[in-house]
C-alpha positions in Angstrom: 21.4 -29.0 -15.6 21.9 -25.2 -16.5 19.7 -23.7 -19.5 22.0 -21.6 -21.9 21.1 -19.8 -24.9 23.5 -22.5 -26.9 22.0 -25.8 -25.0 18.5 -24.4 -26.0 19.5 -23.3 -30.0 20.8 -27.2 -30.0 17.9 -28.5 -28.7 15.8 -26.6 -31.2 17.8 -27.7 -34.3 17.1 -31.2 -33.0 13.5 -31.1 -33.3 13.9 -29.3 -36.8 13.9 -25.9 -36.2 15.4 -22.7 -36.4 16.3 -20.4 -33.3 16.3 -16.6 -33.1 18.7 -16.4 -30.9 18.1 -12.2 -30.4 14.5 -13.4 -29.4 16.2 -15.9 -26.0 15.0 -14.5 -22.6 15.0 -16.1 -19.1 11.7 -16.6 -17.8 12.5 -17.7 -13.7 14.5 -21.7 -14.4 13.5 -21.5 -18.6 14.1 -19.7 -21.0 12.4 -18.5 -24.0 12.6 -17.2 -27.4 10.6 -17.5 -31.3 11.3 -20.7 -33.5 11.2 -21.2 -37.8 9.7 -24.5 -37.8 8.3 -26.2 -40.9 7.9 -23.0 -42.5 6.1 -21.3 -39.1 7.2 -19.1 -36.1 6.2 -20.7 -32.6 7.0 -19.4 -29.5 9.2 -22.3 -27.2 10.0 -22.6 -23.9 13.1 -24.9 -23.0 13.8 -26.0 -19.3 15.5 -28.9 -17.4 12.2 -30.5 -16.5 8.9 -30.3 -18.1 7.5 -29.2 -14.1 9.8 -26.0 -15.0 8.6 -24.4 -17.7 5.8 -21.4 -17.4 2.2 -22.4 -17.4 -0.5 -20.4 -19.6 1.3 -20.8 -22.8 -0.2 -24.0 -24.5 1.3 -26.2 -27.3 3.4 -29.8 -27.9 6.3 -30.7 -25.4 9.5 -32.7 -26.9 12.6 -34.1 -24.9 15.6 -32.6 -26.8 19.1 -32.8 -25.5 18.3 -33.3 -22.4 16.0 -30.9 -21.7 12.2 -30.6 -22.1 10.8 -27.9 -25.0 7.2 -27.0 -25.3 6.1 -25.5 -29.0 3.9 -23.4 -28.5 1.9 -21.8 -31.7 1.7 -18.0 -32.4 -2.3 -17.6 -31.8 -4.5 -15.3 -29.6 -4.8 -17.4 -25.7 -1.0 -17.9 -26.7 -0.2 -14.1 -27.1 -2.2 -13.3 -24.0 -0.3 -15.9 -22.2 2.8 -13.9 -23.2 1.8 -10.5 -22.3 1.1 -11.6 -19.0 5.1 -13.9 -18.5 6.8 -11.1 -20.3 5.1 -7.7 -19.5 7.3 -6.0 -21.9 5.6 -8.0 -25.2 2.5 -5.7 -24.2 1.9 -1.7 -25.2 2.1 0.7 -23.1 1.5 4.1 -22.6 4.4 6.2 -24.2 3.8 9.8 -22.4 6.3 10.0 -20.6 8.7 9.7 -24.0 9.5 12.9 -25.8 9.6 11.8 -29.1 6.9 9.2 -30.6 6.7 7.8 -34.0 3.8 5.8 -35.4 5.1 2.9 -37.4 2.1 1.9 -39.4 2.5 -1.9 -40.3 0.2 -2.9 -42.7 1.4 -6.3 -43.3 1.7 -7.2 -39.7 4.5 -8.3 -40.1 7.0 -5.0 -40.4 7.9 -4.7 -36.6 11.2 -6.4 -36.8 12.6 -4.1 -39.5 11.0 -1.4 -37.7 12.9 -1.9 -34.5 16.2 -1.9 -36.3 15.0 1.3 -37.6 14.3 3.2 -34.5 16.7 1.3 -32.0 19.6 4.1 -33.8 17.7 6.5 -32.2 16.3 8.0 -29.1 12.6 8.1 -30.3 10.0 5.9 -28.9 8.2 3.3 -31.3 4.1 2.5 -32.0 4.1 -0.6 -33.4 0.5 -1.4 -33.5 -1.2 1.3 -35.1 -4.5 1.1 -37.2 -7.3 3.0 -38.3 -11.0 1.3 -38.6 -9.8 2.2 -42.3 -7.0 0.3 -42.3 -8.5 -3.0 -40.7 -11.5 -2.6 -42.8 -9.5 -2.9 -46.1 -7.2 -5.5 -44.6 -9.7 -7.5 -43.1 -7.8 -7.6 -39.9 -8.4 -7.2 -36.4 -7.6 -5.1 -33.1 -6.2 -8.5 -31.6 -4.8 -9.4 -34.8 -2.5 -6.5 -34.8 -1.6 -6.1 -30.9 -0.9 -10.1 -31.1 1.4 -10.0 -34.5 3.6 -7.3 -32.8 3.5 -8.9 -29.5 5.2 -12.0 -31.0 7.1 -9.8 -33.1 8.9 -8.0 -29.9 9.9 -11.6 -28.8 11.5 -12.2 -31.9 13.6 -9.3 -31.7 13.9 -9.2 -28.7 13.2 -5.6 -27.8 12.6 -4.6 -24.2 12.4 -0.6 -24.6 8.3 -0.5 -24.4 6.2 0.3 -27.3 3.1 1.9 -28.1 -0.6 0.8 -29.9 -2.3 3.1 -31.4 -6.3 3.2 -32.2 -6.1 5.3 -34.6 -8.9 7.9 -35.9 -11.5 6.3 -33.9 -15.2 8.5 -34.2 -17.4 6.4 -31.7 -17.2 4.9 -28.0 -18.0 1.5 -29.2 -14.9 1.7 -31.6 -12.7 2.6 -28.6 -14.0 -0.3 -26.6 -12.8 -2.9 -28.8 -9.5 -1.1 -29.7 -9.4 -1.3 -25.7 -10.3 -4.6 -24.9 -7.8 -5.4 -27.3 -5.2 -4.0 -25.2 -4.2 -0.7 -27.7 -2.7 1.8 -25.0 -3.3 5.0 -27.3 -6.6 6.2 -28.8 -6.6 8.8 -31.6 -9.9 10.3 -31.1 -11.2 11.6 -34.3 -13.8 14.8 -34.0 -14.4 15.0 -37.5 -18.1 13.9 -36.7 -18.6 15.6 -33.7 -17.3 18.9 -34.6 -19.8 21.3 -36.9 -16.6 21.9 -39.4 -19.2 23.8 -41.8 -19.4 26.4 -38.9 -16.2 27.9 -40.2 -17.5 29.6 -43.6 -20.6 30.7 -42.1 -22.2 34.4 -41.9 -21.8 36.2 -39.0 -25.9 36.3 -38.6 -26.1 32.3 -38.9 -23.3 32.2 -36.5 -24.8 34.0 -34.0 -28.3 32.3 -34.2 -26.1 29.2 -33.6 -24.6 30.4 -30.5 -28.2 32.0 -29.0 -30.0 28.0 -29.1 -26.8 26.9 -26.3 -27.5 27.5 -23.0 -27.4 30.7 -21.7 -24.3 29.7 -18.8 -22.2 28.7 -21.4 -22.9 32.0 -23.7 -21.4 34.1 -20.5 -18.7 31.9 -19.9 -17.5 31.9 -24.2 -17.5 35.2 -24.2 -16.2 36.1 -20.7 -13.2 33.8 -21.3 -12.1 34.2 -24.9 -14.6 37.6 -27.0 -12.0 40.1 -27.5 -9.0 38.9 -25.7 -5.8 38.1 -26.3 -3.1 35.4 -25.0 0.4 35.8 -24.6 2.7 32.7 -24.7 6.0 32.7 -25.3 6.6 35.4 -27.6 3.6 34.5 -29.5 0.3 36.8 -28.7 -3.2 34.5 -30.4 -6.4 37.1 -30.1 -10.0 35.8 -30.3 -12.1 38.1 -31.8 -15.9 38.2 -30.7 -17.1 36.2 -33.5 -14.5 34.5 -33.2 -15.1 32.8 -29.7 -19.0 32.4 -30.9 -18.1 31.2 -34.0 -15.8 28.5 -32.1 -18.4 27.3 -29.9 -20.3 26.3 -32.7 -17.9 24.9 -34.2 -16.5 22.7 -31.2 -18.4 22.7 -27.8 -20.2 19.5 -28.7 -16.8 17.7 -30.0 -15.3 18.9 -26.8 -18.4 17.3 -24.6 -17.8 14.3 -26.5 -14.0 14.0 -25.7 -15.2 14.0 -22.2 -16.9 11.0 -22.7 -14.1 9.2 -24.4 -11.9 10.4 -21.8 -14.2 8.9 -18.7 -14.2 5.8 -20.5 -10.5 5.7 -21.2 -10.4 6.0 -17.6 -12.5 3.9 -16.5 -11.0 0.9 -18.5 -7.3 1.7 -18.0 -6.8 4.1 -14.8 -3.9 6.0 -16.1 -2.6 4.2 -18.0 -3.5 5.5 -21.5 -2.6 8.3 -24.1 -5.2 10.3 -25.8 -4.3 12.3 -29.0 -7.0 14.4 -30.1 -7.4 15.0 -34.0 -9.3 17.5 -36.0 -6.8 17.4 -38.9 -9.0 15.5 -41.4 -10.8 19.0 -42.6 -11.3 20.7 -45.3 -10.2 24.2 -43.9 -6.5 24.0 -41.9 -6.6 24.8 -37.6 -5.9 28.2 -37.2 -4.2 29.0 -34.1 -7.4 30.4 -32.3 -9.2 27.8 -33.1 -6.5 25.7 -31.8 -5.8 27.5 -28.4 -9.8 27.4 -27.9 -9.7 23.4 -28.3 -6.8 23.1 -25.9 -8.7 25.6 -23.1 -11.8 24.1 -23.1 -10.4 20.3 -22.9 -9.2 21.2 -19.7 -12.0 23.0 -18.4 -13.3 20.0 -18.9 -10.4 18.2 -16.7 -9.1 15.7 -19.9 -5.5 15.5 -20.0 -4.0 14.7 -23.2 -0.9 13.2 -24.6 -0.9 14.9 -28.2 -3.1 17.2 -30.3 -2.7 16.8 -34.1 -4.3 20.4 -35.9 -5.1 20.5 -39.6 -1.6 22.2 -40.5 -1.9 24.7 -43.4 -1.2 23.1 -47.0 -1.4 19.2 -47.9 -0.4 16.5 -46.2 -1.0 13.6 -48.9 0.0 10.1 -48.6 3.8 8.7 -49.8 4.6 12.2 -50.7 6.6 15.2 -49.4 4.7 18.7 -48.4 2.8 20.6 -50.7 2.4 24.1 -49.9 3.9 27.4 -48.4 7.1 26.3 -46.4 7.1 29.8 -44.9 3.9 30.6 -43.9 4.1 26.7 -42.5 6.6 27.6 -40.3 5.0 30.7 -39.1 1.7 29.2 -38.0 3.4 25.9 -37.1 5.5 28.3 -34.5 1.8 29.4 -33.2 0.3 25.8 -32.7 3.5 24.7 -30.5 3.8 27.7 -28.8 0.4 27.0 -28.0 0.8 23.5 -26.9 4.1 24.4 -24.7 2.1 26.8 -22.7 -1.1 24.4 -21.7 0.6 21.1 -20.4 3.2 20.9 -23.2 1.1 18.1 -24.7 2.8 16.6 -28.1 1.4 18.3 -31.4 1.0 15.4 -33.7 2.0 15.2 -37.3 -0.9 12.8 -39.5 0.3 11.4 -42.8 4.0 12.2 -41.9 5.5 10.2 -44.2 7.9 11.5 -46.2 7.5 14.6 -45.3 11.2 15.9 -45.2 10.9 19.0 -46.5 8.9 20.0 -43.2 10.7 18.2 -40.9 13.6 20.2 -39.6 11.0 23.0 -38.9 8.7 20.7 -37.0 11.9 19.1 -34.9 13.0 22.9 -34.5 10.1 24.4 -32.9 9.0 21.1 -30.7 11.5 21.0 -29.2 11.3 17.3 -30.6 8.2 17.0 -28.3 6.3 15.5 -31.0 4.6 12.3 -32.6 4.8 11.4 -36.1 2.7 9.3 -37.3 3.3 7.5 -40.5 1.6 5.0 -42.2 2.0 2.7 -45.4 6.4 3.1 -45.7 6.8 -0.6 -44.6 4.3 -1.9 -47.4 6.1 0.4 -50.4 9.5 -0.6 -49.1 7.9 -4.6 -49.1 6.5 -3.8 -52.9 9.7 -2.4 -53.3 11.4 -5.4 -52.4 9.0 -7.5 -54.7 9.8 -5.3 -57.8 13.3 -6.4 -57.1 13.0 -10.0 -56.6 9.8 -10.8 -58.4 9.5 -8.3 -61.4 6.3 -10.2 -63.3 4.7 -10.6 -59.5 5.2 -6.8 -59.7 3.8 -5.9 -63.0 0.4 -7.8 -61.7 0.4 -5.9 -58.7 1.2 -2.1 -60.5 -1.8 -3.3 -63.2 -4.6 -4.0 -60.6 -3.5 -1.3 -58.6 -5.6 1.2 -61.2 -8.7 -1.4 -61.3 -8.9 -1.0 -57.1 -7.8 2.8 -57.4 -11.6 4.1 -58.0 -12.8 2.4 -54.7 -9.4 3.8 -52.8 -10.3 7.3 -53.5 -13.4 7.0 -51.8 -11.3 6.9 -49.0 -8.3 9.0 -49.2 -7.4 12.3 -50.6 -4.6 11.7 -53.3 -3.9 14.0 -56.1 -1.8 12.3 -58.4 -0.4 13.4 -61.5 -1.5 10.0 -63.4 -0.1 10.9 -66.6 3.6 11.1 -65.5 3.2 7.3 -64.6 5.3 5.1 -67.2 3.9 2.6 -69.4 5.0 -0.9 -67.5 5.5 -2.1 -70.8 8.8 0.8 -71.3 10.4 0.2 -68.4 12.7 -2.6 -67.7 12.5 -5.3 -65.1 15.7 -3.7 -63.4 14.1 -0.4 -63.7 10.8 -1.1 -61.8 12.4 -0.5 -58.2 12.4 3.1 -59.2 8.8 3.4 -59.7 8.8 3.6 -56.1 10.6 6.9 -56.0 7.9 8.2 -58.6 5.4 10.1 -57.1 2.6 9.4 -58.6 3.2 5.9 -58.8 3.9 5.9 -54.8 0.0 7.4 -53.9 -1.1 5.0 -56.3 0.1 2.2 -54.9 0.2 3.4 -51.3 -3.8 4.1 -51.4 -4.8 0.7 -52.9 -3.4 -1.6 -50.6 -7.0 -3.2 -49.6 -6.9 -4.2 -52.9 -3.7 -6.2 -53.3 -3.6 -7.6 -49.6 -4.8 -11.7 -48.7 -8.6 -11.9 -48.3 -9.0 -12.9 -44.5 -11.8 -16.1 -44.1 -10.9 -17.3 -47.5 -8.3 -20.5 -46.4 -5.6 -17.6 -46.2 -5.3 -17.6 -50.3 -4.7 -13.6 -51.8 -8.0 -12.1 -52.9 -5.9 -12.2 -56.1 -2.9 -13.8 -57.2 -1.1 -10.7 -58.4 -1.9 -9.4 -55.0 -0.6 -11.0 -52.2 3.0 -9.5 -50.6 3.2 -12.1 -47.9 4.0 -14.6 -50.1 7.6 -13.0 -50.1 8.1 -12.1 -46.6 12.5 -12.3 -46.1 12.7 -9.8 -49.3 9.7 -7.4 -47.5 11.5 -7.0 -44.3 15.3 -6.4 -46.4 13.8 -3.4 -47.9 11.4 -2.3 -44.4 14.1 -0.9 -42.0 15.0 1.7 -45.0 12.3 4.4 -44.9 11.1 4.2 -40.9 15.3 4.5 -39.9 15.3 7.5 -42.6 11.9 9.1 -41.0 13.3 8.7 -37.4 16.1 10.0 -38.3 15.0 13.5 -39.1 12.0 13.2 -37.0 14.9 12.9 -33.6 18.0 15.1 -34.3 19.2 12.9 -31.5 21.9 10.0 -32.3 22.0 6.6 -31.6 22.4 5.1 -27.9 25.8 3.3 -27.8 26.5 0.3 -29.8 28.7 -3.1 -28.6 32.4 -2.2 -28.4 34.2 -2.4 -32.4 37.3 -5.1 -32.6 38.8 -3.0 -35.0 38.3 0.9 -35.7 39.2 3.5 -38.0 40.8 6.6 -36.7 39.2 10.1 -37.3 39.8 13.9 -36.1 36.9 12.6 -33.4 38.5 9.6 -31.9 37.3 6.0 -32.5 35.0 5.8 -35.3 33.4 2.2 -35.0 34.7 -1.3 -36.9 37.1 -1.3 -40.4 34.7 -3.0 -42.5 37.3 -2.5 -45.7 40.9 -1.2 -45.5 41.6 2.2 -46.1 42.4 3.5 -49.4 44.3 6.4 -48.5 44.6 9.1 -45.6 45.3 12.8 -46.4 45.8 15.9 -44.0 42.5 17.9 -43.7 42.4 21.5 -42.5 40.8 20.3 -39.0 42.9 16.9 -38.9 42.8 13.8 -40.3 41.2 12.4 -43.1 40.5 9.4 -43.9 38.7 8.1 -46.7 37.4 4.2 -46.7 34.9 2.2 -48.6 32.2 0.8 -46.8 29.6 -1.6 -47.8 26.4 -0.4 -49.8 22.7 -0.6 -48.7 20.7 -2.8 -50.4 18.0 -0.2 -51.5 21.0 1.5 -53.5 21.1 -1.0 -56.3 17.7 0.5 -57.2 18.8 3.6 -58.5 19.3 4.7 -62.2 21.7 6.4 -64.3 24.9 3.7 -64.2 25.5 3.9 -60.2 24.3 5.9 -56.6 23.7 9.5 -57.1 24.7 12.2 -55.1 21.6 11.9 -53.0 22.0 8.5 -52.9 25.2 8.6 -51.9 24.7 11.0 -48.9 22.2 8.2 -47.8 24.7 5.5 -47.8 27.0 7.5 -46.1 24.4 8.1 -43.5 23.5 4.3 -43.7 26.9 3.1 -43.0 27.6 5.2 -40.1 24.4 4.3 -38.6 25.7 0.7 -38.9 29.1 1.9 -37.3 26.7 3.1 -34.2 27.7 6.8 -35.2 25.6 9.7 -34.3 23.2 11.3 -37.1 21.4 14.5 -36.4 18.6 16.3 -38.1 20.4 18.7 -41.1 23.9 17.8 -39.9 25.6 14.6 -41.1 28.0 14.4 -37.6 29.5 12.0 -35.7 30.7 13.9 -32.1 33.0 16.5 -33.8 33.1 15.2 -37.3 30.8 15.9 -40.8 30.7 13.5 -43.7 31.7 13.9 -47.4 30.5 11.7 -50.2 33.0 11.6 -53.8 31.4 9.1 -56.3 34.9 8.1 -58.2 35.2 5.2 -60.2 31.8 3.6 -59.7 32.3 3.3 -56.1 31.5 5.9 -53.1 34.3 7.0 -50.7 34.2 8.5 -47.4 35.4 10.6 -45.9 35.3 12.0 -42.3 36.8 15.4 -40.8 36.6 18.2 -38.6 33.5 20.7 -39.4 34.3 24.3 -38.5 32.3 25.3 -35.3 29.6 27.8 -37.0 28.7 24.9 -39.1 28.5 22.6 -36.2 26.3 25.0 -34.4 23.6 25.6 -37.4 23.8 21.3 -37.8 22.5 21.1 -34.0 20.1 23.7 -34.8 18.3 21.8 -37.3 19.3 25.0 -40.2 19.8 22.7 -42.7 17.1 21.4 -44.9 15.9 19.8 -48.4 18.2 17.1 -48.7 20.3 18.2 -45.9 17.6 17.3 -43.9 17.1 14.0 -44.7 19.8 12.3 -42.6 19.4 8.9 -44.1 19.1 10.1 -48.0 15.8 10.7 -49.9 14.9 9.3 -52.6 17.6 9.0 -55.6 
């Protein structure tokens, strides 16, 4: 009797459950896929004879329409079992990928809406990325995070290879667990290691600093870097004297360390590993010296690295876009990749990238998209999002007890929120509180005191308080989740999405075949470059959030965006395109229209370029 994906759905449904049928895979005579029964996922495996399905995974086996299916429940020995029958469940080292971004799931439970997010794009996922931080304040686990995505990748049944990330790890011991575990990248945080207060010394307590090192590695600082100067593409970085001494106070003992990290690393995983090395969590930002001094003596040392994340010049703060000098950004943010393209053209890595947009068509510019963005905390204010939505008195709990925990939180991040610009809940009304999330304020506030609103692990898996816990209301989390990851790899790429499955019916454009008629047409009109044709297409869900009787402009641009990602269209950093065509929103009548046509080539040109910025940047719409 042949296995099909139908035959096994009917099979499930007769023991009471629920197949994914995106999740169905053939594993040699069964197959396999993720199950909703009574109110839980299980993995199951469905064959012709119980002697046929795969041994390792362990749970209850049924006869169902003629075939035998094992249940098999979503725990650790179970997730291991997986890894090892489907190798692409596991992480893996993303090196070889151009461009990287750092997904940040909080809630372990994100990945799915995180996948829809990325697959419209040609950028490379992390699914499982945490800080000792992060699984401190959510009482969570290494395995606990590498297993949830694991079964997560089943369920959506994604084969491209992903990344875990062990993020800001100070100490060997932290790295061995975040190992064993089976995290393929290690973030290794110098903070510690480094002598940061070096950089605001006197030139006398410098240099009595430099005298106690040994007297070989005195010739060899100043030999290789006092007084010289370093040419690399275009860009010319001179180390002073005291410069070079003042850097080998600063970093010669970090960079020993990273050795040691790096041996390890080997040791446990050959080659197959990525190691990022961070020094962005200072007070004073990288220069480029500094920076090129890193990178030289790392490989002196013989460690090859996979990306390098500096401490970029203004602030980087949590849920909020960059604060600071956009021009002088982009002058020394020219420096550090210049820097990085001509010593191994490692990835420079951007911390706290989220939301970020008003740096991001420089950053794709000048990296050539070589780059890795990590982001952190979008998936859990799209889920409390969601929650103000769906559950407005659930919310209202939540935004109260987020100012009792907020005193612990800033222990432990650096926010600066303007906290008298935040709204009195008791002025704002229930359809209203969705927009708190495009507050700024509100946003770090809520983005920063997650530990305190999250279940209490070890505690019969009840909330550590009942205005607290998300995961009661997981389907309305993962509606609002895809929004803000597909929006941040959207800029974060320039580069469109792979093709999509053949449309039944299309819409004609100046471009050819623009992807399925969701609507008839409303009307077509002669445009200076060919057709036009204006249509209505359905509205994202996160656009019912927004104020003022109906989408703004901004808004608008992001559902136009939205759509044509949906259509399988192409949209690239600062351009809104689709092969030779550029979109135009018209709010008429309390419904948006587009419309599609023929960009003049200039235009087209400065779109590929990545020219455009602010909102232009923001492929998928910022924030209404």
């Amino acid at each position: 009797m042949a296995i099909t994906a139908s035959s096994f759905a009917t099979a499930v449904t007769a023991l009471g459950g629920r197949l994914y049928p995106e999740s169905v895979v053939g594993s040699g005579a069964a197959l396999v896929g993720t199950v909703r029964r009574d109110g839980r996922k299980v993995v199951a495996l469905a064959a012709a004879r119980e002697a046929d399905l795969p041994a390792g995974l362990n749970g209850s086996t049924a006869t169902a329409a003629g075939m035998a299916v094992r249940l098999c429940p979503q725990d650790h020995a179970n997730a291991v079992a997986l890894r090892a029958l489907l190798p692409w469940t596991a992480p893996t080292s993303l090196r070889h990928c151009r461009t990287t971004v750092g997904c940040g799931d909080r809630l372990g439970r994100a990945t799915p809406g995180h996948l829809r997010a990325v697959r419209a794009f040609e950028v490379a996922p992390v699914l499982a990325q945490q800080s000792m931080r992060e699984l401190t304040l959510t009482r969570r686990t290494y395995e606990q995070v590498v297993d949830d995505v694991t079964f997560l990748v089943l369920q959506a049944g994604y084969q491209g290879g992903y990344g875990a990330d062990g993020d800001h790890l100070k100490t060997l011991k932290d790295i061995g667990v975040a190992v064993d575990a089976g995290m393929a990248m290690i973030t290794l945080d110098l903070t510690e290691k480094m002598n940061a207060a070096a950089e605001t010394w006197s030139a006398a307590a410098v240099d009595a600093a430099f005298n106690a090192l040994p007297e070989a590695t005195r010739r060899r600082i100043m030999d290789t870097y006092a007084g010289k100067g370093f040419e690399m593409g275009g860009t010319r970085v001179e180390i002073a004297a005291l410069e070079a001494r003042r850097c080998a106070v600063m970093y010669l003992a970090a960079m020993d360390f990273a050795g040691e990290a790096y041996a390890l690393l080997r040791q446990r995983r050959g080659e197959a590993f990525d190691l990022e090395i961070s020094i962005d969590e200072t007070q004073a930002p990288t220069l480029p010296s500094h920076h090129l001094f890193i990178i030289r003596e790392l490989l002196h040392r013989d460690i090859a690295i996979s990306s390098l994340a500096p401490r970029f010049i203004g602030e980087f703060q949590k849920a909020i876009d960059y604060i600071g000098d956009l021009a002088e950004f982009e002058r020394q943010f020219a420096q550090h990749c210049a820097i990085a393209k001509a010593h191994g053209a490692y990835k420079i890595s951007i911390h706290s990238g989220s939301d970020k947009f008003a740096v991001y068509p420089t950053i794709g510019r000048y990296t050539d998209l070589r780059v890795h963005v990590k982001t952190a905390g979008t998936s859990w204010l799209e889920a409390v999002r969601a929650i103000a939505a769906t559950q407005p008195a659930l919310y209202r709990r939540l935004h109260e007890h987020a100012f009792t925990v907020l005193p612990e939180a800033l222990k432990l991040y650096h926010i600066t929120p303007d906290m008298s610009s935040i709204p009195a809940l008791s002025r704002v009304a229930d359809a209203d509180l969705p927009a708190l999330m495009n507050h700024d304020a509100t946003r770090q506030v809520l983005h920063v005191t997650y530990g305190g609103l999250g279940p209490r692990a070890g505690h019969h898996g009840r909330p550590r308080c009942r205005r607290g816990s998300l995961l009661q209301h997981p389907r309305a989390a993962l509606r609002a989740a895809p929004e803000d990851p597909r929006r941040h790899a959207a800029i974060s790429s320039q580069v469109g999405p792979p093709p999509r499955r053949r449309p039944t019916r299309t819409t004609a454009g100046a471009g050819g075949q623009v992807g399925p008629r969701r609507r008839r047409s409303t009307r077509t009109t002669a445009g200076a470059g060919g057709r036009v044709r204006a249509c209505r297409l359905p509205r994202p869900p996160w656009l019912e959030t927004t104020t003022g009787g109906g989408p703004s402009r901004q808004a608008a641009k992001g559902a136009i965006a939205w759509n044509l990602a949906s259509l399988g269209c192409r949209c690239r950093c600062g351009s809104w395109t689709h092969s030779r065509l550029w979109t135009l929103a018209l709010h008429t009548g309390g419904k948006t229209e587009h419309r599609l046509r023929r960009p003049p080539a200039a235009r087209r040109s400065d779109a590929l370029k990545g020219h455009h910025s602010s909102a232009q940047g923001n492929a998928l719409g910022n924030r209404a």
